[in-house]
Backbone bond lengths (Angstrom), bond angles and torsions (degrees), N, CA, C in turn:
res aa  C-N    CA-C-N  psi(-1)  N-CA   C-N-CA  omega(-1)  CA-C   N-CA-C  phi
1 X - - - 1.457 - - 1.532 111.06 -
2 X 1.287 106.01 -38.33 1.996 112.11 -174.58 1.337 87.06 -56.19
3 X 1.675 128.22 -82.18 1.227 143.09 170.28 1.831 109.96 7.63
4 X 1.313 99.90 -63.14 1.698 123.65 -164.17 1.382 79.94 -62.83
5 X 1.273 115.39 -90.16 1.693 126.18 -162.40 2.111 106.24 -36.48
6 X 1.053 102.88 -29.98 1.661 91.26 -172.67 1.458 99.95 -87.92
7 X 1.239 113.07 -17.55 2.066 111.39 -177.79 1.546 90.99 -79.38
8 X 1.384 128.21 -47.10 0.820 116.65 161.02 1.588 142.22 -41.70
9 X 1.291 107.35 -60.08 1.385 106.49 174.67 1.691 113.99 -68.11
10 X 1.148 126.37 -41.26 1.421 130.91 178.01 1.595 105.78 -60.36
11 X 0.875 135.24 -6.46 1.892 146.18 164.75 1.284 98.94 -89.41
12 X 1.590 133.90 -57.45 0.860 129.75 -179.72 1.690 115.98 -54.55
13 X 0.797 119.87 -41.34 1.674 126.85 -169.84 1.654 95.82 -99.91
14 X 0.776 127.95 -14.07 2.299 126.99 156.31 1.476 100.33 -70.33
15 X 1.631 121.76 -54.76 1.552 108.16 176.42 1.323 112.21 -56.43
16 X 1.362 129.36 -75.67 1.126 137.97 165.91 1.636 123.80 -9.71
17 X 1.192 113.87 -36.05 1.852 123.90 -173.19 1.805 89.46 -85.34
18 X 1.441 102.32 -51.72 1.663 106.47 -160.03 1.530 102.24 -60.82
19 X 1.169 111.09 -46.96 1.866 107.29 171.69 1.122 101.91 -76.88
20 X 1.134 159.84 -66.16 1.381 141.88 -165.79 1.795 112.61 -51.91
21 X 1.120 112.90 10.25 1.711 109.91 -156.65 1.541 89.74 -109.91
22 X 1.554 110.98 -30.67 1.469 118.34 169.53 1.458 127.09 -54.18
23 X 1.509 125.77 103.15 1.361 119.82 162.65 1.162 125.00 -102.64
24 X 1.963 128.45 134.79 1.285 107.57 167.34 1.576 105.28 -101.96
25 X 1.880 101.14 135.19 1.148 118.22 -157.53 1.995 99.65 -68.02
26 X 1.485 102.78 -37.71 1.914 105.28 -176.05 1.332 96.61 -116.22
27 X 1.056 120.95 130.19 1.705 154.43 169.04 1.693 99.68 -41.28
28 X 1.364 110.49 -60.96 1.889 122.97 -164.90 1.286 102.26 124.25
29 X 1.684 120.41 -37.68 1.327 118.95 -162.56 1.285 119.26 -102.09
30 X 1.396 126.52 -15.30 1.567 137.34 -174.23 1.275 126.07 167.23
31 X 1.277 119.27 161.42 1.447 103.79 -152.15 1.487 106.39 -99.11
32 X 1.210 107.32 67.04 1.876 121.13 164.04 1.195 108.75 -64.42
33 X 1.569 118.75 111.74 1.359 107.63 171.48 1.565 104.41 124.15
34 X 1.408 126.22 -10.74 1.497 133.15 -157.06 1.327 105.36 -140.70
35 X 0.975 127.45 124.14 1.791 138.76 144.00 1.550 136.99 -63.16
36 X 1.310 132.18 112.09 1.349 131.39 -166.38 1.738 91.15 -85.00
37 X 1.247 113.38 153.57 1.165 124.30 170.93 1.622 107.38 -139.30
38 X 1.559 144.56 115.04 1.216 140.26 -172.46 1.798 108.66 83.04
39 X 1.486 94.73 174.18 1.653 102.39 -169.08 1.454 118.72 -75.06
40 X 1.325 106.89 -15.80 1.401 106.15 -158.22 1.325 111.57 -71.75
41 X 1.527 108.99 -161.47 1.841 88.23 -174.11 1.117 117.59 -140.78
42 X 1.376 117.41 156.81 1.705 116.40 -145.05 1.892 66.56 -147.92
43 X 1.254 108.72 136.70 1.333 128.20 157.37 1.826 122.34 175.38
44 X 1.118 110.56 151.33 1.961 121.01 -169.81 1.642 120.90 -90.45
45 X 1.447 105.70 108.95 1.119 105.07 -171.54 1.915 100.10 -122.23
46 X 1.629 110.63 148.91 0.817 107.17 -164.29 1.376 134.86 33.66
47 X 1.150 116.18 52.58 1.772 114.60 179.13 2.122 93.56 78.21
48 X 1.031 118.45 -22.52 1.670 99.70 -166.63 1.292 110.27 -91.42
49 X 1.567 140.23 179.09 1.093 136.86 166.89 1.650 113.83 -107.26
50 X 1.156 122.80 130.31 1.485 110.21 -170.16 1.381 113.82 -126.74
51 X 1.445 133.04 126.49 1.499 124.31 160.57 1.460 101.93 -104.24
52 X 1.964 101.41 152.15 1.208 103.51 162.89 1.508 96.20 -162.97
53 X 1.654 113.25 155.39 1.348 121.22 -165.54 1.496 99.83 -56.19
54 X 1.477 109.91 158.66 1.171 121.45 -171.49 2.365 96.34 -123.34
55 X 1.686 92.78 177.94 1.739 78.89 -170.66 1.618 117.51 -78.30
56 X 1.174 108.61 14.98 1.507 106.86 164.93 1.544 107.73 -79.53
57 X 1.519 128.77 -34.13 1.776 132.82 -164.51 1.659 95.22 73.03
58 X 1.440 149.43 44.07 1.049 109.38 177.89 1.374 106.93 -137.93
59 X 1.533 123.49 -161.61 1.577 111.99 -177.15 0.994 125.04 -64.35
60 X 1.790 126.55 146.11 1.243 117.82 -178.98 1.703 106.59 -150.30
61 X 1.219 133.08 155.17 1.012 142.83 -176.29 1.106 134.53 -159.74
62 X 1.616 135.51 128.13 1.249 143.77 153.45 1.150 137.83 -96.20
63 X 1.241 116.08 113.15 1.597 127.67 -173.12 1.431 112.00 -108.30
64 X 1.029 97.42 159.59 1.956 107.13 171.27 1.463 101.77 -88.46
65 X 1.346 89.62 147.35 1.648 111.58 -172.50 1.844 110.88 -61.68
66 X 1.571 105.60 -34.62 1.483 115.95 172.25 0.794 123.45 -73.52
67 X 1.352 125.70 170.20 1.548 126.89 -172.44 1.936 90.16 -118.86
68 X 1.466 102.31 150.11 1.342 104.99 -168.57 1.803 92.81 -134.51
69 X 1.744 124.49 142.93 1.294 87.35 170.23 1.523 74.23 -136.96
70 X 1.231 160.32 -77.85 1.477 150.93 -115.37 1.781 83.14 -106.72
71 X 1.255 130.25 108.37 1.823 102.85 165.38 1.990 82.28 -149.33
72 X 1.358 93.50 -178.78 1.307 125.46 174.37 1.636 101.81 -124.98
73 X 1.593 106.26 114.74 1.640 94.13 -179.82 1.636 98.66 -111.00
74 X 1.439 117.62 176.16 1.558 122.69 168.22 1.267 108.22 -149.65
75 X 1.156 118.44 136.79 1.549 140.12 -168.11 1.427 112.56 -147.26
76 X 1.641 100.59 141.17 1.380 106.26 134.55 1.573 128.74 -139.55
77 X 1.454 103.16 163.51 1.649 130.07 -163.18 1.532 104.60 -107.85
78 X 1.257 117.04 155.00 1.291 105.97 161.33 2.046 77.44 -153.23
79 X 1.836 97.09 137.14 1.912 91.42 171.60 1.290 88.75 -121.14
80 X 1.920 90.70 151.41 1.104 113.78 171.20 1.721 114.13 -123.38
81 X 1.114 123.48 145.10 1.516 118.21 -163.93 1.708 109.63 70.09
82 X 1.237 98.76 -135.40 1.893 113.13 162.59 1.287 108.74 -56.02
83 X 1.360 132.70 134.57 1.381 146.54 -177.71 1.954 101.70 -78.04
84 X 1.553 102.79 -54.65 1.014 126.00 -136.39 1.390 97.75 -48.32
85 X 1.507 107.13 138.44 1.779 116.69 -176.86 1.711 98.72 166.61
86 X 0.884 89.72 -171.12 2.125 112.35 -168.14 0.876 125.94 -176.91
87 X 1.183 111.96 161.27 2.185 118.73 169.05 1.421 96.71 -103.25
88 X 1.023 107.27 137.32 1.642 129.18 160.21 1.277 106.52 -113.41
89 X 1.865 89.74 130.73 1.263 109.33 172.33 1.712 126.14 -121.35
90 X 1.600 114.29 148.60 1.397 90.35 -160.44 1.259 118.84 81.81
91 X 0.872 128.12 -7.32 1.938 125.27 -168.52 1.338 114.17 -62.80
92 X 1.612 104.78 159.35 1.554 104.73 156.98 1.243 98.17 -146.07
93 X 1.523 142.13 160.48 1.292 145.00 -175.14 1.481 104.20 -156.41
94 X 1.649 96.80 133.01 1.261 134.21 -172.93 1.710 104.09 -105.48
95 X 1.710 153.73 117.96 1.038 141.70 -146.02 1.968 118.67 10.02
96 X 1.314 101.18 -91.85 1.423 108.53 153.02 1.539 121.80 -138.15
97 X 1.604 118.69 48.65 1.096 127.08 152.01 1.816 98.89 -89.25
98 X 1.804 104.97 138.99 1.605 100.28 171.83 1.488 78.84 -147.29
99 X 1.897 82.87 162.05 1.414 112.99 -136.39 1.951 73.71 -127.17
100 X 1.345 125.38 130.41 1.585 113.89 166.49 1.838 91.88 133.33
101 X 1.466 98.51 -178.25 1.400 121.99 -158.13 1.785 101.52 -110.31
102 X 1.209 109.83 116.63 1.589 115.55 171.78 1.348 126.07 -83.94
103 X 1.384 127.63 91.67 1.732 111.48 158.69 1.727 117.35 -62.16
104 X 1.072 89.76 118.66 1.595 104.04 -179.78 1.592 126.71 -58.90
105 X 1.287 108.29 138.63 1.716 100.60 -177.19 1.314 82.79 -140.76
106 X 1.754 119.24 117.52 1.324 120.50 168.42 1.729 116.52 -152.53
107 X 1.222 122.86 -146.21 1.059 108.19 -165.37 1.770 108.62 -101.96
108 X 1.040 138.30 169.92 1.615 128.36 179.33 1.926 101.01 -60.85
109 X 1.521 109.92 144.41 1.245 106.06 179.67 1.882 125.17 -86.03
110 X 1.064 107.72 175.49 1.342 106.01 -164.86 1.562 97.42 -122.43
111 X 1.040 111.89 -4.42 1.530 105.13 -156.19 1.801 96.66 -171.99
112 X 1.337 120.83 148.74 1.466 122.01 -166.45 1.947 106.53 -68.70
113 X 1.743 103.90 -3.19 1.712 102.22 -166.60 1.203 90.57 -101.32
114 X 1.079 126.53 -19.69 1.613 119.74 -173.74 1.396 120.35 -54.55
115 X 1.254 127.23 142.38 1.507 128.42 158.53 1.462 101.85 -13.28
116 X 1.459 131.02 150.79 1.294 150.33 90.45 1.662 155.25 -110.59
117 X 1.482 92.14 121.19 1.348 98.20 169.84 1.246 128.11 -35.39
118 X 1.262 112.84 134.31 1.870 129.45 -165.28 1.447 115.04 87.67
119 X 1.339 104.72 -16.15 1.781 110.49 -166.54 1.729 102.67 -70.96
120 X 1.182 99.00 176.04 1.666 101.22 169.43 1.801 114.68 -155.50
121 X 1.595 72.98 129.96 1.928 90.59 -174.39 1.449 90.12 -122.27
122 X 1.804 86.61 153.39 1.620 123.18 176.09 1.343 89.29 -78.16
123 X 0.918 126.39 157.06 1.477 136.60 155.88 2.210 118.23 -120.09
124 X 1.244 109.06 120.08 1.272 106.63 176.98 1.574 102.42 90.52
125 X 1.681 116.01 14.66 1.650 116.79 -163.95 1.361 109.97 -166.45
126 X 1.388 142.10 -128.95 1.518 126.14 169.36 1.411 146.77 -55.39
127 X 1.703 110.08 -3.09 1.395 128.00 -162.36 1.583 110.00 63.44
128 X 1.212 90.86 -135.40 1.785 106.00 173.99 1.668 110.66 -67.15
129 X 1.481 93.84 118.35 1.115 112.49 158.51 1.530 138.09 -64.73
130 X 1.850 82.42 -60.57 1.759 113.53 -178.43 1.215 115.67 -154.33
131 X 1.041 126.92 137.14 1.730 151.12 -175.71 1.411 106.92 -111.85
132 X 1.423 125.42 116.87 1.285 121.06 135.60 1.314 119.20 -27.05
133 X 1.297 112.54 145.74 1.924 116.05 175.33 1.529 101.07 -77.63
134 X 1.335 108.78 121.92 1.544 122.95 -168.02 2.253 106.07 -29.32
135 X 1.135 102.46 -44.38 1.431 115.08 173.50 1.486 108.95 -29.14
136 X 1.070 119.77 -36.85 1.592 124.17 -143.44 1.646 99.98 -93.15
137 X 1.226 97.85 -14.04 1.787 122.71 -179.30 1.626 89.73 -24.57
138 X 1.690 104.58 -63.53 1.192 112.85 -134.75 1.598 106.07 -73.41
139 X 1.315 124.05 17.97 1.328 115.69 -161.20 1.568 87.39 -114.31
140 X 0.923 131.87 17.12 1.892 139.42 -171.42 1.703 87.05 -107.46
141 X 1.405 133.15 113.25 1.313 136.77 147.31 1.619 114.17 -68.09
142 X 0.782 110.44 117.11 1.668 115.52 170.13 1.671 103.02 -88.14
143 X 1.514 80.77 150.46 1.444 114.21 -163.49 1.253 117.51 25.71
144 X 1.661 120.23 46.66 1.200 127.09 171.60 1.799 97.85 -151.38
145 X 1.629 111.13 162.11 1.563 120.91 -143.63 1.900 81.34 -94.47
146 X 1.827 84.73 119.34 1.045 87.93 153.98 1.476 151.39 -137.36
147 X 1.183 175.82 56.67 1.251 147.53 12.87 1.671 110.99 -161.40
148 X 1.552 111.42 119.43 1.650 101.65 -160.84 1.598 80.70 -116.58
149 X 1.454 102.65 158.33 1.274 127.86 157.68 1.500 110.88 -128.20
150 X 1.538 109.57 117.11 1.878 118.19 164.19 1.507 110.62 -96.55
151 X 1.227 111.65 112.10 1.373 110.45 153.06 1.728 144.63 -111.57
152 X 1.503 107.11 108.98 1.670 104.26 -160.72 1.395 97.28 -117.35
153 X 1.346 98.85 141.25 1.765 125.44 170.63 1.814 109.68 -150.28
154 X 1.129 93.02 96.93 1.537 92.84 166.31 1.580 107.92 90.72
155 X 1.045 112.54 -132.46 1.403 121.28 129.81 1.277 169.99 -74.93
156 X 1.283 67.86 13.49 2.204 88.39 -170.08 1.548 94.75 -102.42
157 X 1.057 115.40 136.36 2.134 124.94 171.49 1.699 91.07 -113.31
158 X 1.171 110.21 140.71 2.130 111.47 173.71 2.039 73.29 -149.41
159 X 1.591 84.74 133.67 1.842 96.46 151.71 0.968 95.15 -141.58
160 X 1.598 104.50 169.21 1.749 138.74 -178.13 1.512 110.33 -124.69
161 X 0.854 136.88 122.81 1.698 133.41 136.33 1.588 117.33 -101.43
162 X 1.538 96.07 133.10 1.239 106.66 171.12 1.702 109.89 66.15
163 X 1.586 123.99 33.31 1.572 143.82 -149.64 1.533 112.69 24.75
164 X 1.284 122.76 30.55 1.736 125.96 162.90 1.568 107.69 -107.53
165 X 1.389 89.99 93.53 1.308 93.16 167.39 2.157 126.76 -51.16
166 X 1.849 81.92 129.58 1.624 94.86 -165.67 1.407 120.78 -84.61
167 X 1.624 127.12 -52.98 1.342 149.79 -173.99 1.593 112.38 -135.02
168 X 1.387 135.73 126.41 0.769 144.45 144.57 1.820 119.80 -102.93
169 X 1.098 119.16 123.13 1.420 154.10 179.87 1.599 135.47 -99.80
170 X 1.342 112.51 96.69 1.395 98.56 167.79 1.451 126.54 -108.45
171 X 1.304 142.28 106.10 1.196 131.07 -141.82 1.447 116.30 -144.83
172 X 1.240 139.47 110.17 1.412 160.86 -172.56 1.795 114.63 -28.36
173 X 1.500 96.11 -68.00 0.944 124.78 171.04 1.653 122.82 -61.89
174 X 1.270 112.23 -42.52 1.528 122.02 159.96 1.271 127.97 -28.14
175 X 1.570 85.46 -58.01 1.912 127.11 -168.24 2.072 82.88 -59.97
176 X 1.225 127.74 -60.10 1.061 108.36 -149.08 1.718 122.33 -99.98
177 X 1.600 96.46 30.94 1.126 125.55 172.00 1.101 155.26 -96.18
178 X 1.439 118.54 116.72 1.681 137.63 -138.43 1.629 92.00 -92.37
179 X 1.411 127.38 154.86 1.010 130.16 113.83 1.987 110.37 142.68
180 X 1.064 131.03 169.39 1.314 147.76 155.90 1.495 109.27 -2.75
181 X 1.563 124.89 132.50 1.597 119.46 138.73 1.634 119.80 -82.50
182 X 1.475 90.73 114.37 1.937 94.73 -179.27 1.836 99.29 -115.25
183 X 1.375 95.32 163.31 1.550 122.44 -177.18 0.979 92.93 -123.61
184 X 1.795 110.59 131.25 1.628 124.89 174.50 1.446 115.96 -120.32
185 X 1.425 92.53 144.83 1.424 92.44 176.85 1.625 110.91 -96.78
186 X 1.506 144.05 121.31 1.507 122.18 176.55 1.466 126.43 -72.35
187 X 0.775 130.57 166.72 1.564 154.35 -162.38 1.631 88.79 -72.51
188 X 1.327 92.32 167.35 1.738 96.50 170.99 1.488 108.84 112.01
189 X 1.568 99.36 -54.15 1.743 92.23 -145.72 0.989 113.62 105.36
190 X 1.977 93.82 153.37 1.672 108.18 176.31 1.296 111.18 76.25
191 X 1.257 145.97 1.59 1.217 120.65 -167.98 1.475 105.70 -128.98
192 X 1.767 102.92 144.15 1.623 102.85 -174.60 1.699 86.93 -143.79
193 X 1.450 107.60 139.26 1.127 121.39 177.06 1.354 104.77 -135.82
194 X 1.365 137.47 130.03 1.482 149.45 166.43 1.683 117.09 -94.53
195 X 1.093 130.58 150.04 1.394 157.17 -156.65 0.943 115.46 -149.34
196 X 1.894 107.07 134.47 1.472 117.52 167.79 1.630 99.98 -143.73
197 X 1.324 99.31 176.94 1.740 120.26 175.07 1.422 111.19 13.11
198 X 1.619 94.37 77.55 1.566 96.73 -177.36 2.006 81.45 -106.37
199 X 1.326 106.60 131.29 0.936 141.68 159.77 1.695 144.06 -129.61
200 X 1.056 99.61 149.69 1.818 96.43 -157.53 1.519 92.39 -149.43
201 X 2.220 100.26 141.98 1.004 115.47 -177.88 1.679 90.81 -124.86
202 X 1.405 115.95 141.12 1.167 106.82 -172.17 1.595 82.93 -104.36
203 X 1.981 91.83 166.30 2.058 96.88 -159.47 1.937 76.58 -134.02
């Protein structure tokens, strides 16, 4: 019977860790939990989270106030206009200089130099790291919600869109990297991207 009761309780406290391990990163109602960095504009409409260039056109970003380093996050995007934007991981930001590794959220490419989504660039340091194989384009729905998975441990970065895994990464420098998940808005203009059920399990 002791036996019974501890298989028992030790299940009980494994469920318990696995839901408690769940965070949702945006509330629906405001951005508790996040830092604006630059003019542009980050604000919640209908339950969603939305950026879109503001009248300067220039960089902008929201990060969480915490620092996150081993997690599994899940999101979704849906762009409207200009795609162009990312998750940063690891980050740190200085006005709108940021310091960290971008998974890309942009528009389908036209050409092998173009942005891609899932890929991951240094920013302010090596550029492009890694590219999805142009093929993978096609798993990005435009102007319809679509669904990223980041996964970081150590040094290894792996994302998914749309559950096809895009880039896998093993990287030195990664590994020894502090800081915030932020969402950027790019420079330019024109661009509005919306957000939902960003959630994160830290690993």
């Amino acid at each position: 019977m002791k036996s019974k009761n501890l298989l028992i309780l030790t299940t009980m406290v494994l469920v318990s860790s696995m839901l408690t391990a769940q965070i949702s990163l945006f509330n629906g109602k405001d951005l508790t939990g996040w830092k604006t960095y630059g003019t542009e504009k980050w604000y919640v409409e209908d339950g969603l989270l939305i950026c879109e260039s503001g009248p300067d056109k220039a960089y902008g970003y929201l990060a969480t106030e915490k620092h996150y380093k081993n997690f599994e996050l899940n999101l979704e995007f849906k762009q409207e206009a200009n795609g162009n934007s990312g998750v940063f991981i690891r980050s740190t930001i200085e006005g709108t200089k940021i310091t960290g590794w971008q998974v890309e959220v942009a528009q389908k490419r036209t050409s092998l130099e173009g942005d891609a989504t899932g890929g991951i660039y240094e920013s302010y340091g090596r550029g492009w790291l890694i590219k999805p194989d142009m093929e993978k384009d096609k798993n990005l729905k435009a102007g319809e919600w679509n669904k990223m998975k980041i996964r970081v441990v150590g040094d290894q970065v792996t994302t998914w869109l749309n559950g096809v895994e895009m880039v896998t990464l093993t990287d030195e420098k990664i590994g020894q990297g502090e800081g915030s998940i932020a969402l950027q808005i790019h420079d330019g203009g024109g661009i509005k991207v919306k957000w939902r059920n960003l959630v994160l399990k830290e690993l």
